[in-house]
DRENLO-600064 format. One record per residue: z, y, x of N, C-alpha, C in turn; residue in three letters. Coordinates in pm, whole numbers, plus 50000, padded with zeros to 5 digits. Example, Ala and Ser with C-alpha at 12.3 -4.5 7.8 and 13.67 -1.06 7.14 Angstrom:
2
507804943151319507804955051230507804967051320ALA/507084977551285507144989451367507875000351290SER/
! end
This chain:
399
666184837516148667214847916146667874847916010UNK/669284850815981670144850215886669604862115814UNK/669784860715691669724875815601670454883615608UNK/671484877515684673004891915705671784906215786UNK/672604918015717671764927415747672614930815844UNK/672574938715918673114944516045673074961816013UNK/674394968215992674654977315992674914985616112UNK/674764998216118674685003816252675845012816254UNK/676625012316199677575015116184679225007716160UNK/678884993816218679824983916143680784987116315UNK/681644980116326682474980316467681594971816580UNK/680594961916555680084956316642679304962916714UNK/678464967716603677194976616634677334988116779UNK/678544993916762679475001016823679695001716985UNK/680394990216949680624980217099679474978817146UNK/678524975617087677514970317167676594984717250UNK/676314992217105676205006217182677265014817291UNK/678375014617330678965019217426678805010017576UNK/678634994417518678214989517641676974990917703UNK/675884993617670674614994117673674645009117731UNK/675245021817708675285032517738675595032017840UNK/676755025517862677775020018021676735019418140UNK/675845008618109674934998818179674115008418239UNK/673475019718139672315031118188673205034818292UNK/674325045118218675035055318315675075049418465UNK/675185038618482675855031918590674435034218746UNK/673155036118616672065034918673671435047318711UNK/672245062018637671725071818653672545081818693UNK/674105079218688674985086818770674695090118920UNK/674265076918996674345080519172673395094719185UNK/672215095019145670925104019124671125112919060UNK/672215113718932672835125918929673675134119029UNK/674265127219066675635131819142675125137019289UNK/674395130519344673335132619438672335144019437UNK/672255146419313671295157519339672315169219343UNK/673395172619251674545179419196674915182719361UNK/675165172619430676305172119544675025182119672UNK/673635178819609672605184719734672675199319689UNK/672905205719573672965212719489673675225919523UNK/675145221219496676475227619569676895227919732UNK/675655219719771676095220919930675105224520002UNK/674485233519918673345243920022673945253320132UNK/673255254020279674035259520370672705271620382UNK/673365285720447672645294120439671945293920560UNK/670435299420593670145298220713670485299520863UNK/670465285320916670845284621071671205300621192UNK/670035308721173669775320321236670955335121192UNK/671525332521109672445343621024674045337921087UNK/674425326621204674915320621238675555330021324UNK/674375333121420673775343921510674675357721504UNK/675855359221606676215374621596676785378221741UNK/676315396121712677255398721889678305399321837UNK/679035392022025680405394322046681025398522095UNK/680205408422182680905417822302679375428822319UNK/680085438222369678785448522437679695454522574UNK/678675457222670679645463722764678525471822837UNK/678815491422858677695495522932678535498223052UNK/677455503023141677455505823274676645516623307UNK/677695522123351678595531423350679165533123208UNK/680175531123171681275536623038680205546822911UNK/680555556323066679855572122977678865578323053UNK/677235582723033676185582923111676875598023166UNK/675765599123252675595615423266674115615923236UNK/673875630523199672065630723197671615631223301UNK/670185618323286669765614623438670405603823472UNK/671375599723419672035583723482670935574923434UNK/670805561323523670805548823456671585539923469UNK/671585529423415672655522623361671725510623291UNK/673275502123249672775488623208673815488223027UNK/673195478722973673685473622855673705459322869UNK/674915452622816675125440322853675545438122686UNK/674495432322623674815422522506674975407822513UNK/676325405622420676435387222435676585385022285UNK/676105375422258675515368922143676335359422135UNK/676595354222021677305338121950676795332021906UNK/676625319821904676225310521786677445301721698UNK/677795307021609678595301221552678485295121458UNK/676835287821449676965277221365677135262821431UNK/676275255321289676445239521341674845234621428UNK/674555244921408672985239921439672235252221566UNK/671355244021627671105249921738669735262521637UNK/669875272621786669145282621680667595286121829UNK/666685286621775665395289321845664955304421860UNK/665105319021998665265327622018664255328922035UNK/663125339821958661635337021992661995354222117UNK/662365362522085662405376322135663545384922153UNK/664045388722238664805399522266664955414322311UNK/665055423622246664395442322307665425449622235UNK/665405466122316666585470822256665265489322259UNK/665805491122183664595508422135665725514822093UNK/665005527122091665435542522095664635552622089UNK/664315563522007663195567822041663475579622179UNK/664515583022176664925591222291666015585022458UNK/666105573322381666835568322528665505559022583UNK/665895555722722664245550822823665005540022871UNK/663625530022787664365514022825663105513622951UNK/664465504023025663365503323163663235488123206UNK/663795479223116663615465023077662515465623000UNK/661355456423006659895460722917659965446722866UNK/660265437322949659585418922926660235408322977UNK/661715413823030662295400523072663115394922942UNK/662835395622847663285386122733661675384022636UNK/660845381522666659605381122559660005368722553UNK/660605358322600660955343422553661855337522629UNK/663075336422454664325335922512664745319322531UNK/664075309822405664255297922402665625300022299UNK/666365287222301667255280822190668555280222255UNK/669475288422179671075287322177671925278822110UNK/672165271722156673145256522071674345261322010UNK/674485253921915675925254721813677055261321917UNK/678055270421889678805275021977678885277922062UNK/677875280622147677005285822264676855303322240UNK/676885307322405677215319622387675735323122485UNK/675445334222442673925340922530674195356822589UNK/673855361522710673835375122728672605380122780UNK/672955393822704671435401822737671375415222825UNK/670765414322890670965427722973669905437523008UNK/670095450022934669195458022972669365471823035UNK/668395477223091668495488523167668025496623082UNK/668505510823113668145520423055668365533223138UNK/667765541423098668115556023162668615566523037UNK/669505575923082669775584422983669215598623018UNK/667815600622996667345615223070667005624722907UNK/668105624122855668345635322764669865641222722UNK/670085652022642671025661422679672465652522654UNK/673205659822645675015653722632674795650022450UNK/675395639022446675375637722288675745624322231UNK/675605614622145675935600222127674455599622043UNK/674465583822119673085577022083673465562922071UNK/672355559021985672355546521919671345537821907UNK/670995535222045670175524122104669865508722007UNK/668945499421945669215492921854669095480121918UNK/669415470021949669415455722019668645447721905UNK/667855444821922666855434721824666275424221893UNK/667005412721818666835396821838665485393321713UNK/664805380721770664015377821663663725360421694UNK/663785355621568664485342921558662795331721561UNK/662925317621587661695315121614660885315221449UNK/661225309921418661285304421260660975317921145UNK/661915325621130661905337321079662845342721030UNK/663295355121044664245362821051664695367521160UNK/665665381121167665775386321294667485392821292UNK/668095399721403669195406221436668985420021491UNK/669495427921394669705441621487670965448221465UNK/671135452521599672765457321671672775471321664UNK/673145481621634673095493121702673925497521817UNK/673635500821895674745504622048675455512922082UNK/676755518622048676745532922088676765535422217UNK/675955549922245676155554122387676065567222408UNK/677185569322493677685587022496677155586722644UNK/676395603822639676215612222719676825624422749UNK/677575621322858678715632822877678095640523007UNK/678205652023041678255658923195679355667123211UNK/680285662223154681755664623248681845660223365UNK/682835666623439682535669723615683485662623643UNK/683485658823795684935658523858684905669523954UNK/686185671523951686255688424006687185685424118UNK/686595692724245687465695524368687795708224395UNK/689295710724415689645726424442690925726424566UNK/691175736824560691875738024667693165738724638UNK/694415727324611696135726524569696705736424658UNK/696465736924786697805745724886696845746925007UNK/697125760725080696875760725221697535774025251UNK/697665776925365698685787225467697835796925418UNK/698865809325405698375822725365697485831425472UNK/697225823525605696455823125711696005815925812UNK/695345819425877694865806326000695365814026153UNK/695485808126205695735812026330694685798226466UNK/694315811226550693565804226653693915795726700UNK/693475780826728694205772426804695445762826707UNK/695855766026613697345763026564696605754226411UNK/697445742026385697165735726348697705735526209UNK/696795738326055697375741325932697385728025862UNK/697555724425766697505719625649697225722825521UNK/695835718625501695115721325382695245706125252UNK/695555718625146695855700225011695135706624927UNK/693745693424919693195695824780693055687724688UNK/692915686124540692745680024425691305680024369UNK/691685660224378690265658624308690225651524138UNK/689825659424049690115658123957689095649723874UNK/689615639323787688155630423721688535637023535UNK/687655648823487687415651823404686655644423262UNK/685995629523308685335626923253686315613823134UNK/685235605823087685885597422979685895586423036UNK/684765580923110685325564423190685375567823364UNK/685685559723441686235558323568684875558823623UNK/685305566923741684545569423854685195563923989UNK/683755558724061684355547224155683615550624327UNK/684265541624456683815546724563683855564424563UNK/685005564924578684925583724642685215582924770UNK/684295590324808684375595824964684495610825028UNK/685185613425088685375626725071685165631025223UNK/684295635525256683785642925375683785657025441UNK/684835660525572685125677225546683975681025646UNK/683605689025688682245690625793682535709825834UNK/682495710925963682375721026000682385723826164UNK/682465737326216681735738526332683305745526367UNK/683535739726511684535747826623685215747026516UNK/685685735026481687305734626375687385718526424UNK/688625712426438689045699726443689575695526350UNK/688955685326267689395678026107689495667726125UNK/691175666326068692045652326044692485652625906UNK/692475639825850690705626825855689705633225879UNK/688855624525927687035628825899686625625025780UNK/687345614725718686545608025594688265601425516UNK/688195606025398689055601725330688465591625199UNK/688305577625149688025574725065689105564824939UNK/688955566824839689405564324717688355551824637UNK/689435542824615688565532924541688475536324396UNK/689125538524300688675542824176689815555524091UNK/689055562724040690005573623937689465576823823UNK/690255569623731690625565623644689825582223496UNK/689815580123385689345596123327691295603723308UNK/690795612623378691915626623373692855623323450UNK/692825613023536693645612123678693215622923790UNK/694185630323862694015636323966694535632024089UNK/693885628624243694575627724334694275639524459UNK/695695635824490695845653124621695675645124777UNK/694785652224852694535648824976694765659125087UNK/695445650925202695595666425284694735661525426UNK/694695671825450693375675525560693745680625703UNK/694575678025804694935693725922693415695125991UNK/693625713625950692755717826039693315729126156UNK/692525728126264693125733626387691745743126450UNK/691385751626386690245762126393690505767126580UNK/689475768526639689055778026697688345790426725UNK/687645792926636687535806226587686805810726439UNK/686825820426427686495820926215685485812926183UNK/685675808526087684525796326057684665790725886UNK/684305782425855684225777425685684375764625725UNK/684935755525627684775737925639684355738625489UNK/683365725125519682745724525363683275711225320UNK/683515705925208683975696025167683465687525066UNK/682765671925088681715669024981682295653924950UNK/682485660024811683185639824728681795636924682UNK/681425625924725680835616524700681135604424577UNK/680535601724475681235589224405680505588324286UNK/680545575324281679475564824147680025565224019UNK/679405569423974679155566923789678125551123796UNK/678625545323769678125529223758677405533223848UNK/676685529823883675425522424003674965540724081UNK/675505549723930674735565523995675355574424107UNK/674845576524227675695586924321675555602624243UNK/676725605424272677225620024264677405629724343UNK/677625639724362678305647924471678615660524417UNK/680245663324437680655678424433681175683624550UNK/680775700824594681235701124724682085713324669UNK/682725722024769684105730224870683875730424951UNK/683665747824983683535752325122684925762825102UNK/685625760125213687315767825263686355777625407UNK/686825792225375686355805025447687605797925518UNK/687325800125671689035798625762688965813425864UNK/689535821925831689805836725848690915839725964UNK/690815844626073691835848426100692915861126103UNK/694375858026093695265864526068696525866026159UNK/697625875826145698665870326193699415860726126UNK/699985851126178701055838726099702485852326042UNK/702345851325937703475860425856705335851825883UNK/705205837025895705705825225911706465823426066UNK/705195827626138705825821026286707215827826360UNK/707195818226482708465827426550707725839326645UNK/708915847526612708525860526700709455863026729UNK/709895860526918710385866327027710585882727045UNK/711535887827037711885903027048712485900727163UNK/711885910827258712915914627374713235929427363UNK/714945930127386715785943427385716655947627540UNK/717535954927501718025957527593718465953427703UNK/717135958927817716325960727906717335969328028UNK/717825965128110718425971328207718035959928362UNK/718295977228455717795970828580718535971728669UNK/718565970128780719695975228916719305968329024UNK/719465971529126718675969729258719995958429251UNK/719655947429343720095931529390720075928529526UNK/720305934329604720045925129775718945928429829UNK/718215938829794716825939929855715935934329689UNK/716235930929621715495928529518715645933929388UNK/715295936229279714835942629146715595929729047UNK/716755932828968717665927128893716875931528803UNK/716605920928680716205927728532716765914628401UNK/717725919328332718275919228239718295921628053UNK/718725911328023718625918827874718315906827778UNK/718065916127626718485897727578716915895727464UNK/717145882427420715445879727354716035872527221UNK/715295880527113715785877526984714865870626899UNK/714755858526770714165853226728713645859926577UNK/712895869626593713185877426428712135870826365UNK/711425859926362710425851726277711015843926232UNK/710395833426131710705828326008710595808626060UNK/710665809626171709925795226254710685795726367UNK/711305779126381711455776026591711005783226685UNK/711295789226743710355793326859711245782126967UNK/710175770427028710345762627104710395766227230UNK/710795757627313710795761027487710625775927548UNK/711445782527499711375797327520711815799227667UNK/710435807227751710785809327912710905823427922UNK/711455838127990711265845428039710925847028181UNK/709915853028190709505857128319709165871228360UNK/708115875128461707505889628513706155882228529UNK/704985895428465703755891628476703195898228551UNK/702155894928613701345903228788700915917128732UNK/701265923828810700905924928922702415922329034UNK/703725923728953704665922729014705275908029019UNK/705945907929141706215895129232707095890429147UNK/707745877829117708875873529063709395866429269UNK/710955866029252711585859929316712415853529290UNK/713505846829378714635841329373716065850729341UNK/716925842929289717445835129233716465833729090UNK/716045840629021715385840928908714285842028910UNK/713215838428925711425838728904711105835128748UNK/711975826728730711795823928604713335819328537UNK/713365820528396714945823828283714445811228171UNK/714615799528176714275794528056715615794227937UNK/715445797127847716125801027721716625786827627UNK/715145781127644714865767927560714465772527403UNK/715535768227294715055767027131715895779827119UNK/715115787927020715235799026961715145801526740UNK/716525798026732716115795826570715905808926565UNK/715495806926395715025819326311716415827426359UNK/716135842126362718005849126380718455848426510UNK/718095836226559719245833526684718535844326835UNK/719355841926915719075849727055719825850227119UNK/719605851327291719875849227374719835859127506UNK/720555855927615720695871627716719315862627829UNK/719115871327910717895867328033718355872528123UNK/718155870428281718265874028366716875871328486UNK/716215881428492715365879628640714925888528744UNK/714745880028826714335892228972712825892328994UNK/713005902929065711285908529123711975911029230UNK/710785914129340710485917029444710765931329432UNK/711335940929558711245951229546709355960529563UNK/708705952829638707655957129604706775959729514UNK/707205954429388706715952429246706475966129220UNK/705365967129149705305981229083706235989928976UNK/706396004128927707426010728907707426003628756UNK/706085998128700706205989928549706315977128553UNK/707275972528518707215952728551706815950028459UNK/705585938528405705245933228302706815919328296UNK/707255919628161707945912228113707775904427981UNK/707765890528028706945880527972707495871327919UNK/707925868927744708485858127701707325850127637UNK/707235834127693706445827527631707695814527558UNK/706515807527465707065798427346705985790127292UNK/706805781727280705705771427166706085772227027UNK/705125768626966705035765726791705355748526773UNK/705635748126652705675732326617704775726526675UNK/703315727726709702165719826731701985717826883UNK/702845726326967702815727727082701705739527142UNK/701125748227007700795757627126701705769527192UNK/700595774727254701615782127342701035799127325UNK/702445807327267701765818927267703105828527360UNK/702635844027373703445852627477703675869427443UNK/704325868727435705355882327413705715895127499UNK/704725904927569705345914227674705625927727675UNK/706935930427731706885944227778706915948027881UNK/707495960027898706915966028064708425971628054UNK/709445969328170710305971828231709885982028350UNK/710925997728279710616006928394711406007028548UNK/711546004228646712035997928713712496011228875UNK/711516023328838711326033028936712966041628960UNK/713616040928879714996046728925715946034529013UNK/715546023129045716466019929122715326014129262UNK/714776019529254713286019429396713396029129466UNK/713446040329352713726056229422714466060529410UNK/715456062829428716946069329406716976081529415UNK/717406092529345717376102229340718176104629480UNK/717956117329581718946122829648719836131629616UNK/721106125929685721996137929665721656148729724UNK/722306159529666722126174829707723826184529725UNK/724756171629745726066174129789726406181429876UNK/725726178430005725666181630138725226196930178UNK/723976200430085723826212730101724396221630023UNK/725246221229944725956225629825727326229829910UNK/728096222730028728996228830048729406239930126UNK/728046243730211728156259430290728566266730181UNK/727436265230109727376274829949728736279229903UNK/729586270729871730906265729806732016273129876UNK/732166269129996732746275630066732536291830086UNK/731426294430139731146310830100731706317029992UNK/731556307229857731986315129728733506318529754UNK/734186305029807735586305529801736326317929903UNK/735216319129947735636328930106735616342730011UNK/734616344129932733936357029880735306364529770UNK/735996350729706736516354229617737916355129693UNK/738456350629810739656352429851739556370229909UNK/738646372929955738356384930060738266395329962UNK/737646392729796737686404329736739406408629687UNK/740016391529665741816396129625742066404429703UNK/741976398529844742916408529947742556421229908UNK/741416426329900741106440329937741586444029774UNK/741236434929693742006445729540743376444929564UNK/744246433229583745416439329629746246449329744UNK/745436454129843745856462129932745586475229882UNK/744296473429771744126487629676745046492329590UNK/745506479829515746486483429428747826488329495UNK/748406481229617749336488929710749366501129729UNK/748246504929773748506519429801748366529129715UNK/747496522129590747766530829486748976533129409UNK/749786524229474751326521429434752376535029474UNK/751496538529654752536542429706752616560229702UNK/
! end
C-alpha cells in the first residue's frame, strides 16, 4: 500500500460514502416502506361494518294488550364477511315472546343484508318505549339498537251522522253513520255488522279495507222496523294481526212521520142519485211528501156502488188537491165511512177516514104544507068577516 494517506474528507472519500449509503438504502427502504404502508393502512374491525337499516313494527302503534312484531334489517357494509354469534331484543317492561329463534345466526357477507324478527306484546299502559335489539358478533364485540315503540289506546269511534226524526211502522228510513280512525297508524279489515230483531237491514255487512289515522268514512244502512226495537252495530277491525271491536246500539221508537203526506178530506156534500147515495167533495195534500196513488172510497159497513165504488185521484203533491166523487147504496148506514188511501215513496200503504152524514137525503123531512092550508084559509076568512062587521059598524055609526 502507498503512503498516500487517505483523508475522509477529501471529494473521493465522499463519493464513495454517498454510494455505499445508496447501496444500504436500496436494501432497507422496501421494509421500511412496507411496514409504514402496513402502518397507515390499518382497517377498523370487520364487525363495526355492521348497522341497521330499516326497522318496521306491526302494528305502527300498539294498543295495551296488543302483540305485534318488530322487523329489524341489518347491513353489512363492509369488505369482509362478518360471523353472527346471537341475536335478542329486551325491555324490562315490554314481553318478548321470541325466546331462541336467533341463538345462532351464522355469517353475513360483505354487502349483504339480514332481517330480524321479533314478537312482542305490549301489556303495559299508553306511553313510548324503547325496546333494545342486541346483536353479538362471533369473535367479539356486539350491536345495540334501541326501538321506539308507542302505546296508544286511542279509539276508533262509531256514531250516528243522520237519521229521521222518527220511525214509522213498516216504512223504510235511512240511517248514516261515521266511522272514525282516531288513532296514529292505519287500521285494517273493518267490518261492520248491524244485528237486530223484527227490523229488516240493508246491508247486512258492510266492509272497508283500510282507514287511514284521522280518516272518517260514512255508511248508510235502510232500516224498515216492524215494531219498537234497537239495532246494534259492531265494527270489527285489526290493529296489525289484533281484533278490535266498537259497538252502537240505535233505540228505533215509534212516531208520527212529521214529513209524510197527509190526505185531508173537506167539503163533504151528499144528495140522493137514482136510488143511490151521491157523495162528493174534495181531498187535500197538507204534508210535506208525494202522496202516491191516491184512491177514494166508502168503508163497511156501507155498500159502495156504481157509477163510483171507487174515485182514484192518482199523485197528490205537497199543497196540491183534488175534487172526488162516490156512490153508496141507499141501504148504507146514516154514517158512511169515507176512505182515502195512498202510498209513500217505499210503497207502503197507509188510510185516511171520515164519516159522511148521509141521513137527510134517506129521510127526508115531510112537508107540513098540506095541513097548513085549512088553517090559512080560516085565518083569511076570520080576517075578511071581522072587516065586514067593523065596517057595517062604522056605517051606522055614521048614520
Amino acid at each position: 500500500m502507498s503512503g498516500r494517506q487517505i483523508r475522509s474528507g477529501s471529494p473521493g472519500n465522499l463519493a464513495r460514502l454517498i454510494f455505499f449509503t445508496g447501496i444500504a438504502l436500496m436494501f432497507i427502504m422496501p421494509g421500511w416502506v412496507a411496514a409504514q404502508t402496513d402502518l397507515s393502512g390499518t382497517q377498523p374491525p370487520s364487525y363495526t361494518q355492521v348497522t341497521v337499516t330499516g326497522v318496521t313494527l306491526d302494528p305502527g302503534t300498539f294498543e295495551t294488550g296488543d302483540i305485534g312484531t318488530i322487523n329489524i334489517e341489518v347491513t353489512n357494509t363492509g369488505t369482509q364477511s362478518v360471523t353472527i354469534h346471537r341475536a335478542t331484543m329486551y325491555d324490562p317492561d315490554i314481553q318478548l315472546l321470541t325466546t331462541s329463534t336467533y341463538d345462532s345466526v351464522g355469517a353475513i357477507g360483505a354487502g349483504n343484508k339480514m332481517n330480524f324478527q321479533f314478537t312482542v306484546k305490549a301489556d303495559v299502559p299508553e306511553g313510548i318505549y324503547y325496546p333494545v335489539f342486541s346483536l353479538e358478533f362471533q369473535d367479539v364485540g356486539s350491536l345495540r339498537y334501541p326501538v321506539k315503540m308507542e302505546v296508544n289506546d286511542a279509539p276508533v269511534v262509531l256514531s250516528v251522522q243522520d237519521k229521521p226524526d222518527t220511525f214509522v211502522k213498516g216504512q223504510k228510513s235511512v240511517v248514516t253513520l261515521s266511522l272514525s280512525n282516531l288513532r296514529t297508524d292505519t287500521v285494517k279489515n273493518i267490518l261492520i255488522h248491524p244485528s237486530g230483531q223484527n227490523v229488516e237491514i240493508i246491508p247486512q255487512d258492510t266492509v272497508i279495507d283500510h282507514l287511514d289515522p284521522g280518516q272518517t268514512a260514512n255508511l248508510n244502512f235502510n232500516l224498515t222496523p216492524s215494531v219498537p226495537t234497537a239495532v246494534t252495530f259492531a265494527a270489527r277491525y285489526l290493529n296489525g294481526p289484533n281484533t278490535h271491536k266498537v259497538n252502537l246500539t240505535l233505540p228505533i221508537l215509534f212516531s208520527l212521520d212529521k214529513t209524510q203526506a197527509d190526505p185531508v178530506i173537506s167539503n163533504i156534500v151528499v144528495a140522493s142519485d137514482a136510488g143511490a147515495i151521491k157523495i162528493t167533495g174534495d181531498i187535500t195534500n197538507s204534508g210535506l211528501q208525494n202522496a202516491n196513488s191516491v184512491t177514494v172510497t166508502t168503508g163497511a159497513p156501507a155498500v159502495p156502488v156504481d157509477p163510483y165504488k171507487i174515485y182514484a185521484v192518482g199523485l197528490l203533491k205537497p199543497d196540491d188537491f183534488s175534487s172526488f166523487e162516490i156512490t153508496v147504496s141507499s141501504d148504507s148506514p146514516d154514517s158512511v165511512p169515507v176512505v182515502a188511501s195512498f202510498k209513500d215513496q217505499d210503497g207502503n200503504i197507509y188510510n185516511r177516514t171520515i164519516f159522511a152524514d148521509v141521513s137527510s137525503v134517506k129521510n127526508p123531512k115531510s112537508s107540513n104544507t098540506g095541513s097548513l092550508i085549512p088553517w090559512v084559509i080560516v085565518g083569511v076568512l076570520a080576517v075578511c068577516v071581522g072587516l065586514v062587521i067593523g065596517y057595517q059598524y062604522w056605517k051606522t055609526r055614521k048614520h
